[in-house]
C-alpha positions as a LaTeX table, in Angstrom:
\begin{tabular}{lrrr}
\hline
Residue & $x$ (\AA) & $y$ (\AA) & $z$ (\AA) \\
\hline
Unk1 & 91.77 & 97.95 & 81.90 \\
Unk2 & 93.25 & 99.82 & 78.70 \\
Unk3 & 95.83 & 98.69 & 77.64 \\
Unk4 & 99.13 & 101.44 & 77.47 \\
Unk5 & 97.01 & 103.91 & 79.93 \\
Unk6 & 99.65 & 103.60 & 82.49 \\
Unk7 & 102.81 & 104.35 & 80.07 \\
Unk8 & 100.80 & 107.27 & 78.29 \\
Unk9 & 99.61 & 108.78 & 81.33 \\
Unk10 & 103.21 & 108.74 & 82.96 \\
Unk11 & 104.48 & 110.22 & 79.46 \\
Unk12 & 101.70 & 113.12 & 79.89 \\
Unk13 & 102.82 & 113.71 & 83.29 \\
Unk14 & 106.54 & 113.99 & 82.87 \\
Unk15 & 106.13 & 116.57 & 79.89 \\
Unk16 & 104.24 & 119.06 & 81.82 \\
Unk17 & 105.77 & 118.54 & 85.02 \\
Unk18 & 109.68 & 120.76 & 85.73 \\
Unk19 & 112.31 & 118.48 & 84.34 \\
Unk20 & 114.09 & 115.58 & 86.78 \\
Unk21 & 110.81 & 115.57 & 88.65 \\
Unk22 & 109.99 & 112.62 & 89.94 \\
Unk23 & 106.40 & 111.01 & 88.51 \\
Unk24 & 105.03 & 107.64 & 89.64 \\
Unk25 & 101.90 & 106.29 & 88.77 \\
Unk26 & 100.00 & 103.23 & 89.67 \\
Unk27 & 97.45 & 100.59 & 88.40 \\
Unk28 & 94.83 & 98.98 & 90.19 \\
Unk29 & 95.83 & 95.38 & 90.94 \\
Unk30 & 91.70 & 94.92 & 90.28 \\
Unk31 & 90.18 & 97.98 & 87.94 \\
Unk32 & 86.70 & 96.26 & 87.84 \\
Unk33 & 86.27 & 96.93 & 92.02 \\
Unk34 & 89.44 & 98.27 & 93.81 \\
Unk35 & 87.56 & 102.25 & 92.57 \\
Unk36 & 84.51 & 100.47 & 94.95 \\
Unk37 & 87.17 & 100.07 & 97.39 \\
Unk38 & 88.87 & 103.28 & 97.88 \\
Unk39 & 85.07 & 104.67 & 98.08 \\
Unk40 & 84.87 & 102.31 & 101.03 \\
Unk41 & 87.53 & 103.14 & 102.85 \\
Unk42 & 86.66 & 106.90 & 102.30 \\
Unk43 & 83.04 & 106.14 & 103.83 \\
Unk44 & 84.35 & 104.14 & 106.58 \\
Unk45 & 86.57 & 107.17 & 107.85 \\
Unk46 & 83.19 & 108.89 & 107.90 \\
Unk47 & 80.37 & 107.34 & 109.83 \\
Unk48 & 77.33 & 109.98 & 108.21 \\
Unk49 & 78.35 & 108.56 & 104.89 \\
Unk50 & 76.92 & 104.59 & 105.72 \\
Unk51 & 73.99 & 105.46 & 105.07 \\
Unk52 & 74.10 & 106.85 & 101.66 \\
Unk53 & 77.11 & 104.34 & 100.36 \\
Unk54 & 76.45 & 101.25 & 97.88 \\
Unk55 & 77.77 & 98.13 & 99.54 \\
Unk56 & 79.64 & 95.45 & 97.47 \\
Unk57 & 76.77 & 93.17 & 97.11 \\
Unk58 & 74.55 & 95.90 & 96.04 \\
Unk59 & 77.34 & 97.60 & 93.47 \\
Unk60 & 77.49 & 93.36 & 92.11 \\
Unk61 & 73.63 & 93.13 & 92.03 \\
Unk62 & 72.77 & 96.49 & 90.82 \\
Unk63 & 76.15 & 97.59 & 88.45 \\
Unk64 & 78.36 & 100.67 & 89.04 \\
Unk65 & 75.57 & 103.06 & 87.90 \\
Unk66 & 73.57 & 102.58 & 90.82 \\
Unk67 & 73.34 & 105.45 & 93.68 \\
Unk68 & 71.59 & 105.41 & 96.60 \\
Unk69 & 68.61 & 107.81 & 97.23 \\
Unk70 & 69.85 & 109.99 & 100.62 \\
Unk71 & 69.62 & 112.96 & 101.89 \\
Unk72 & 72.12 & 115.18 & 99.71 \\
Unk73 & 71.05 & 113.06 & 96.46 \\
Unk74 & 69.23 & 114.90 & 93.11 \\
Unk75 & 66.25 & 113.12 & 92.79 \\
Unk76 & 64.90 & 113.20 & 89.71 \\
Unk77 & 61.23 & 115.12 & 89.35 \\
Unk78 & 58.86 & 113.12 & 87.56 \\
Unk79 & 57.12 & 116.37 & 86.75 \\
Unk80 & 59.91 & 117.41 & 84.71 \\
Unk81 & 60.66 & 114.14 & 82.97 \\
\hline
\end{tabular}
């Protein structure tokens, strides 16, 4: 979603990598979910990680900030805060 990110990060790329190396890089064809999607697919692989994964209508009800509360998660002490 900004705009020239694509064309700058390819330009990066190709000055630090050897010279004729090859450097391709892609754009989501949706920035605003497809990152919820690849997170998704990488829970799906993994069965233990249902539990502790946002669906879509949670990530659409609740925003991109929101995490789930699970077993490896930081709660936050109320003692401290």
């Amino acid at each position: 979603m900004l705009p020239q990110l694509a064309s700058r990060l390819h330009n990066e790329l190709v000055s630090i990598r050897p010279c004729h190396s090859q450097v391709c890089v892609y754009t989501a064809r949706d920035p605003v979910i497809d990152s919820w999607r690849g997170a998704r697919r990488c829970a799906n692989m993994n069965p233990a990680c249902t539990s502790s994964s946002v669906t879509a209508a949670e990530y659409w009800e609740m925003g991109g900030a929101y995490l789930k509360e699970h077993s490896a998660s930081n709660r936050a002490n109320s003692s401290v805060l």
